[in-house]
KOLSE-996162 format. One record per residue (C-alpha): residue number from 1; residue in three letters; x, y, z. Coordinates in Angstrom, 3 decimals. Each point is the difference from the previous one (the first is absolute). Example, Ala and Ser with C-alpha at 12.3 -4.5 7.8 and 13.67 -1.06 7.14 Angstrom:
+------+------+----------+----------+----------+
: resi : resn :       px :       py :       pz :
+------+------+----------+----------+----------+
:    1 :  Ala :   12.300 :   -4.500 :    7.800 :
:    2 :  Ser :    1.370 :    3.440 :   -0.660 :
+------+------+----------+----------+----------+
END
This chain:
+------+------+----------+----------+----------+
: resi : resn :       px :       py :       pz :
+------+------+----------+----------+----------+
:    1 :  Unk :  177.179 :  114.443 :  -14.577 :
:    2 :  Unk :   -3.070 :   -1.962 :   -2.025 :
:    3 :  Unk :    0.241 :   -2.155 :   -2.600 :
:    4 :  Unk :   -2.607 :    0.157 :   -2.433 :
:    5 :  Unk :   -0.901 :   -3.286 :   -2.014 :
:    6 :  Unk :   -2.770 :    0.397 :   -3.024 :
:    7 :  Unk :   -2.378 :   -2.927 :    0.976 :
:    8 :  Unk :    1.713 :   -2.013 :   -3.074 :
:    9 :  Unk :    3.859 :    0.244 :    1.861 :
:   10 :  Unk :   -1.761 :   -1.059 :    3.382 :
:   11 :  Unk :   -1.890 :   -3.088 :   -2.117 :
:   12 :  Unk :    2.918 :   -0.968 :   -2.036 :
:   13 :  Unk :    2.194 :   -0.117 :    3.117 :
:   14 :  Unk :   -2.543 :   -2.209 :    1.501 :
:   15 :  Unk :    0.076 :   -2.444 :   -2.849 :
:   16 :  Unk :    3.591 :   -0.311 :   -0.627 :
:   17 :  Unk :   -0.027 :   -0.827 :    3.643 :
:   18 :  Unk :   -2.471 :   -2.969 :   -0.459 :
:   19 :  Unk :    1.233 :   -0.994 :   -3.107 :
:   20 :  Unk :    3.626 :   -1.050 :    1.329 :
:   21 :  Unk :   -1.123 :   -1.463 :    3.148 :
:   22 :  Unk :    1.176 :   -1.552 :    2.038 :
:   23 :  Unk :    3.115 :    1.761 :   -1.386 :
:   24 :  Unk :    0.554 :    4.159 :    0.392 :
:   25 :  Unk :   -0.880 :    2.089 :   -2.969 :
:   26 :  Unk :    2.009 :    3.172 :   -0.380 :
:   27 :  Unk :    0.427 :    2.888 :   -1.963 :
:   28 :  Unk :    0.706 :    3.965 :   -0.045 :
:   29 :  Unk :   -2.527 :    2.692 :   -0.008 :
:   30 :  Unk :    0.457 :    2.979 :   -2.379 :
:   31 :  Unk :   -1.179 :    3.345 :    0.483 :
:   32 :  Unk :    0.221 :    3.596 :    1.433 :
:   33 :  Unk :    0.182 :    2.198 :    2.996 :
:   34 :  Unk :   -2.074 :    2.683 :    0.687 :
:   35 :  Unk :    0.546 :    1.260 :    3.418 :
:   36 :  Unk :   -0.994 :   -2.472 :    2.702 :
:   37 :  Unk :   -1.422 :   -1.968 :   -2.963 :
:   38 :  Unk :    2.125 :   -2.673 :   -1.676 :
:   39 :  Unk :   -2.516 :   -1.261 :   -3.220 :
:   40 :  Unk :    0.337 :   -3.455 :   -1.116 :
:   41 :  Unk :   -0.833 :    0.420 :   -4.391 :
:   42 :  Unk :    1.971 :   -3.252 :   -0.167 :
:   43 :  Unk :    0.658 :   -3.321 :    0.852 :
:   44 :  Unk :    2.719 :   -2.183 :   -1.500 :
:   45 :  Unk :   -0.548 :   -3.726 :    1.295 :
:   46 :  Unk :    3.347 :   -2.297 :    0.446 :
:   47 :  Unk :    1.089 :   -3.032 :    0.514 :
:   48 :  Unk :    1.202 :   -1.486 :    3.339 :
:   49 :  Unk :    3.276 :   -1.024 :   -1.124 :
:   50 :  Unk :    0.570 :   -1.737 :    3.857 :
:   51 :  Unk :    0.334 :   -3.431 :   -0.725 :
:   52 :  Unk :    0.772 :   -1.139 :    3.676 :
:   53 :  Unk :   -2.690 :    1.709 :    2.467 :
:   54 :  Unk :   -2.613 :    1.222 :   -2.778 :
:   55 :  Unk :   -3.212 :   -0.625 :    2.366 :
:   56 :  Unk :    1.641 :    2.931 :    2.716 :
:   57 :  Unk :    2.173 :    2.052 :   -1.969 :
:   58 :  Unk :    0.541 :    1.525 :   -3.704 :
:   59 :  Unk :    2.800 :    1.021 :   -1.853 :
:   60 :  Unk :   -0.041 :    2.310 :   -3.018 :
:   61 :  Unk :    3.364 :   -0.395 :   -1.814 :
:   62 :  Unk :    1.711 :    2.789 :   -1.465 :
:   63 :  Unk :   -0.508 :   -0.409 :   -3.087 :
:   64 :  Unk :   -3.870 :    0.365 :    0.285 :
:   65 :  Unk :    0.065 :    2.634 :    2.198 :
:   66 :  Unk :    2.471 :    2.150 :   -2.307 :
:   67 :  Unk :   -2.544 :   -0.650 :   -3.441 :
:   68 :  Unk :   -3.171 :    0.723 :    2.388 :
:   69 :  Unk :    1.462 :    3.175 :    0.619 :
:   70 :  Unk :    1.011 :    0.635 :   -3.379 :
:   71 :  Unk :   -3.474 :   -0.407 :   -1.112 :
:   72 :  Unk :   -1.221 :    2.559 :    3.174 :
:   73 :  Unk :    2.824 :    2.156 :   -1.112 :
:   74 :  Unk :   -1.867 :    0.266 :   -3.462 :
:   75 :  Unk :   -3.288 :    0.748 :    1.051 :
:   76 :  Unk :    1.443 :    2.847 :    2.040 :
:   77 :  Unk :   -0.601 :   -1.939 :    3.868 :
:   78 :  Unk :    2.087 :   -0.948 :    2.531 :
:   79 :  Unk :   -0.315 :   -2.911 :    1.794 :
:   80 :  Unk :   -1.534 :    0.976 :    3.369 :
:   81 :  Unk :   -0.944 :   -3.552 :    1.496 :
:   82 :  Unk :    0.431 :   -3.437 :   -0.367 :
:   83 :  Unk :   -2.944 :   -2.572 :    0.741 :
:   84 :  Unk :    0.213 :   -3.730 :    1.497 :
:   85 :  Unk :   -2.294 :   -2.423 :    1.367 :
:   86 :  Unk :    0.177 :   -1.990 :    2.709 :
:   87 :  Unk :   -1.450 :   -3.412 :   -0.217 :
:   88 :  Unk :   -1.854 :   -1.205 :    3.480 :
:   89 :  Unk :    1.516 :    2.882 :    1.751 :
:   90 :  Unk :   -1.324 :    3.277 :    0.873 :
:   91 :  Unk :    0.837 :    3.118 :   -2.182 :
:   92 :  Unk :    2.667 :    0.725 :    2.764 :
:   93 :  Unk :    3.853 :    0.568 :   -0.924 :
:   94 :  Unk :    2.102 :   -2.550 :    1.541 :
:   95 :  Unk :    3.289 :    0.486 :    0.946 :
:   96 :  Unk :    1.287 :   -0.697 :   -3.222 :
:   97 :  Unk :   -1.967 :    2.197 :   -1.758 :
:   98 :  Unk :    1.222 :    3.004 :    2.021 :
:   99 :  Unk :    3.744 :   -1.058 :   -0.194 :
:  100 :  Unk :   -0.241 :   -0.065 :   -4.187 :
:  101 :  Unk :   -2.635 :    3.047 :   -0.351 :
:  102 :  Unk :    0.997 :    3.319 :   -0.842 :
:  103 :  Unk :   -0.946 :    3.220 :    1.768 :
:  104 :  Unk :   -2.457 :    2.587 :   -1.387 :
:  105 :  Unk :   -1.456 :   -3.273 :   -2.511 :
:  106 :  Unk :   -3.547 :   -1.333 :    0.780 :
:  107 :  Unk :   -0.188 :   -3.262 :    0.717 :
:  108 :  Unk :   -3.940 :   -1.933 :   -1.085 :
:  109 :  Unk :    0.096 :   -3.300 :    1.811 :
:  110 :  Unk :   -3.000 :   -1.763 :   -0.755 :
:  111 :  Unk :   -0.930 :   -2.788 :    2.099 :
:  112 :  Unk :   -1.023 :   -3.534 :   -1.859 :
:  113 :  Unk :   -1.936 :   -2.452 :    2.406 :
:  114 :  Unk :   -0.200 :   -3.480 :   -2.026 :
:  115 :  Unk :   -0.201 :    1.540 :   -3.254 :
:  116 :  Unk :   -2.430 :    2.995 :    0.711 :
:  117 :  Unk :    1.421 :    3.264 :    0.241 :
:  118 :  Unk :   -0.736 :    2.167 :    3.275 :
:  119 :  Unk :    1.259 :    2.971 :    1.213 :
:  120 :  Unk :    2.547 :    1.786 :   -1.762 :
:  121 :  Unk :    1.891 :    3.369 :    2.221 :
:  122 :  Unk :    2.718 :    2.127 :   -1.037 :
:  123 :  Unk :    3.164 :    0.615 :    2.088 :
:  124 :  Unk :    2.816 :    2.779 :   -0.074 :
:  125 :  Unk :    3.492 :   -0.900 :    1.824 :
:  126 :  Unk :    0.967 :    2.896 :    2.218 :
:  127 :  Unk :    3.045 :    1.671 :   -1.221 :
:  128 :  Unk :    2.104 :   -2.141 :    3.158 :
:  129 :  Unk :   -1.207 :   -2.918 :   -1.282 :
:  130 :  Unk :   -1.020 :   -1.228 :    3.093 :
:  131 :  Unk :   -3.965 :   -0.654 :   -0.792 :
:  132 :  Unk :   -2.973 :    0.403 :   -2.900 :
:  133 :  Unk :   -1.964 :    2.650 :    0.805 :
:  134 :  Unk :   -4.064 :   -0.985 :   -1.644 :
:  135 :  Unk :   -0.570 :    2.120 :   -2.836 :
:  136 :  Unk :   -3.949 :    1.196 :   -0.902 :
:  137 :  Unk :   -0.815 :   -1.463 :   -3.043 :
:  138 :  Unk :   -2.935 :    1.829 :   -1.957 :
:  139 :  Unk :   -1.888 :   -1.469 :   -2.992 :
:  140 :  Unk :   -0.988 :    2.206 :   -2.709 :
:  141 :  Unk :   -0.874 :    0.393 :   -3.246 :
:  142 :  Unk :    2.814 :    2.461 :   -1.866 :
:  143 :  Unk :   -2.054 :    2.481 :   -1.824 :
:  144 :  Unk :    1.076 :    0.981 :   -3.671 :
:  145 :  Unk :   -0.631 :    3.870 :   -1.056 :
:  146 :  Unk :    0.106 :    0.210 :   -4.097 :
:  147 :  Unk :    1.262 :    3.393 :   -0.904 :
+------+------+----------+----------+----------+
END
């Protein structure tokens, strides 16, 4: 499976990322699937609602997650990923990440060293649950045909 970002998802991921350090920045990505090809055509930032640990994990509560869907729903996209960042820490799933994640989802972890952001991967848990499997991640423009 690929995800493909438009250059604007892959930049807007990045800044959220640097914007909340040293904290995580979340959200969901909307889009489609097209074969092998799950296209990102949305990104819904949230808030980490962790309060206790907000520098190596996020929490999206509920209530978000339920209206960020509702506003996918309407545009006709499912949510297909969710994105994170990881502030001085490689863009790596811990531990953590793998026992909340959910299979088939793609998972953008961008890395955020002192403020700057880095790398940024995408991750699929295997349907055991046991580990991420890295997930190509292709930038491209989407192309609009007028009819």
């Amino acid at each position: 499976m690929t995800l493909v970002l438009e250059p604007r998802h892959a930049t807007a991921i990045r800044r959220h990322g640097e914007a909340d350090y040293p904290a995580e920045a979340c959200g969901l990505i909307g889009g489609t699937v097209d074969g092998a090809r799950k296209r990102a055509m949305a990104l819904v930032p949230l808030v980490n609602q962790r309060t206790d640990a907000a520098r190596n994990r996020y929490l999206i509560d509920p209530v978000s997650f339920r209206r960020a869907q509702e506003r996918l729903d309407r545009d006709g996209l499912d949510v297909i990923g969710v994105y994170h960042s990881h502030p001085d820490h490689p863009a790596v799933p811990s531990t953590f990440d793998r026992e909340h994640a959910w299979p088939w989802l793609s998972y953008v972890i961008v890395g955020v060293t002192r403020g700057n952001a880095a790398e940024m991967k995408s991750w699929t848990l295997s349907d055991d649950r046991a580990a991420f499997d890295e997930e190509s991640i292709t930038i491209e423009e989407r192309k609009v045909v007028w009819q």
